[in-house]
C-alpha positions, 0 to 999 in steps of 0.5 A: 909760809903761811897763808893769810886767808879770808872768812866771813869778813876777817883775815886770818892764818889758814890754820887758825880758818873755820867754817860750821860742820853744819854749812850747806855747803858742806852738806848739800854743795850749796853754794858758788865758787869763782877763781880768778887769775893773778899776773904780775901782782895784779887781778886778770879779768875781776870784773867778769868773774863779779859779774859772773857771781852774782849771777850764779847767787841770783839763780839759787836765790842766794843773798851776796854777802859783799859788795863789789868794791869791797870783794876788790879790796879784799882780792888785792889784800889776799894778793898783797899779805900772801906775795902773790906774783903769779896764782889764782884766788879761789872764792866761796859763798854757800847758803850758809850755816842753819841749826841743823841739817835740813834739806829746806833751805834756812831762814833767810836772815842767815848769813851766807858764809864767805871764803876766799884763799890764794894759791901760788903758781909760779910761771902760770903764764909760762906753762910748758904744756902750752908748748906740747898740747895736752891729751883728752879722752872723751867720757858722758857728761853726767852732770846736772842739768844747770852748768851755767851756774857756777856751783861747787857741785864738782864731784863728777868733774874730779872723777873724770880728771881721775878717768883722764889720768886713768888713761894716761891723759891730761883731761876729759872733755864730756859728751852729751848726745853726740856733741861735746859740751866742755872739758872737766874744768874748762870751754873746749874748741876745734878749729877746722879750716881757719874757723874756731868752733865752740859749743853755743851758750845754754844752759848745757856749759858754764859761761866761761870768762876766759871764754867770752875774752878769747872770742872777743880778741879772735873776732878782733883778729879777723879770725872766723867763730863759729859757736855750735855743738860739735861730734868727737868724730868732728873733733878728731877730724879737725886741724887743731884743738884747745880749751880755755880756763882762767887757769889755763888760759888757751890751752892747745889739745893735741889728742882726743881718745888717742887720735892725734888731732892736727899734725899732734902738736900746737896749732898756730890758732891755739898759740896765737889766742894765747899770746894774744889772751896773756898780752891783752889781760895784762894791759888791762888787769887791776 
């Protein structure tokens, strides 16, 4: 079947979707992405990923092209005219398309392109690698300096998934000065004697949605938290391990730099967050 997608105020078929070989972000990766999970039909944690959006568009400066309620509208049109069940809607908004290729950017009356598409994934909420744990090895973090901002700036995120796969492993978590930052695509974690240790919110990792719900549920739990950096070596050491994406949702770690990590198999934090995450966005999703 072919998707319906959305361009700069019109649905369209994806074949028949184009965008100017002079937008920048095309030629100068200037722009701001958000992928939001669908379960059951509906939108999880939309409102975050709004807020989060206009965020990163404040930080480069960049005019948003749509209202809220109406980015709503189109999230559930894409949702309706494509039968998404379970999936994911990935959105784009760059600087737009100037006469030519200028690093300055454009004047400012020109308008920002905007893009959104889904994509089907059916048993998203099920996936078995929830139930094996995934394996990481650890590579530099050679990334730009501002990573709370959203951007499509993912070349050397791609490259430390193909390092990842290089070695026969699922993902790559980045390392920066001795300390973890995040994984490729995702916020990592250990947990070590019941507490849960992320990395603290900076400029140095991206402010996951994902992220700030699963804190605020362990924090209902009862469960410890405790944000700071933390050392492979740490990691290796540590009872259990996991990320959190909106993709992924809570996703155990059962290697790092093949040490095992735990007894090598899913801990009862990661698995308990992520019964916890799925049941509680569900109740609230739109």
């Amino acid at each position: 079947m072919t998707r319906t997608v959305y361009v700069n105020g019109k649905y369209l078929p994806e074949n028949e979707a184009t965008v100017s070989i002079f937008d920048r972000g095309f030629l100068f990766a200037d722009g701001v992405y958000e992928v939001t999970s669908v379960l059951d039909g509906k939108l999880i944690d939309f409102d975050g990923h709004a807020r989060r959006l206009a965020r990163s568009l404040g930080e480069l400066g960049m005019r948003n092209p749509i209202a809220t309620e109406d980015l709503l509208e189109v999230h559930r049109e894409l949702v309706r005219a494509n039968s998404i069940v379970e999936g994911l809607i990935y959105l784009q908004i760059t600087r737009g398309a100037a006469a030519d290729r200028d690093f300055a950017y454009p004047c400012e009356d020109t308008p920002p392109t905007i893009v959104l598409f889904t994509q089907n994934k059916p048993g998203l909420a099920d996936s078995p690698m929830a139930k094996t744990g995934i394996k990481v090895i650890s590579i530099e973090d050679q990334r730009w300096a501002r990573r709370d901002i959203k951007t499509v700036q993912l070349l050397y995120p791609s490259m430390g998934k193909m390092m990842a796969k290089a070695a026969g492993c699922d993902d790559a978590w980045m390392v920066e000065d001795g300390a973890v930052t995040e994984g490729t695509s995702n916020n990592a974690y250990i947990v070590k004697g019941g507490k849960i240790i992320t990395r603290h919110l900076s400029n140095d990792i991206l402010h996951g949605i994902t992220r700030a719900a699963v804190l605020r549920f362990a924090r209902e739990a009862q469960m410890e938290v405790e944000e700071r950096a933390f050392t492979v070596a740490e990691a290796q050491d540590a009872d259990e391990a996991f990320f959190t994406s909106a993709s992924a949702f809570v996703m155990p770690v059962v290697e790092l730099d093949g040490a095992a990590i735990g007894t090598g198999a899913p801990g009862p934090v990661a698995t308990r967050l992520r019964e916890i995450y799925l049941d509680e966005s569900r109740q609230v999703a739109i």
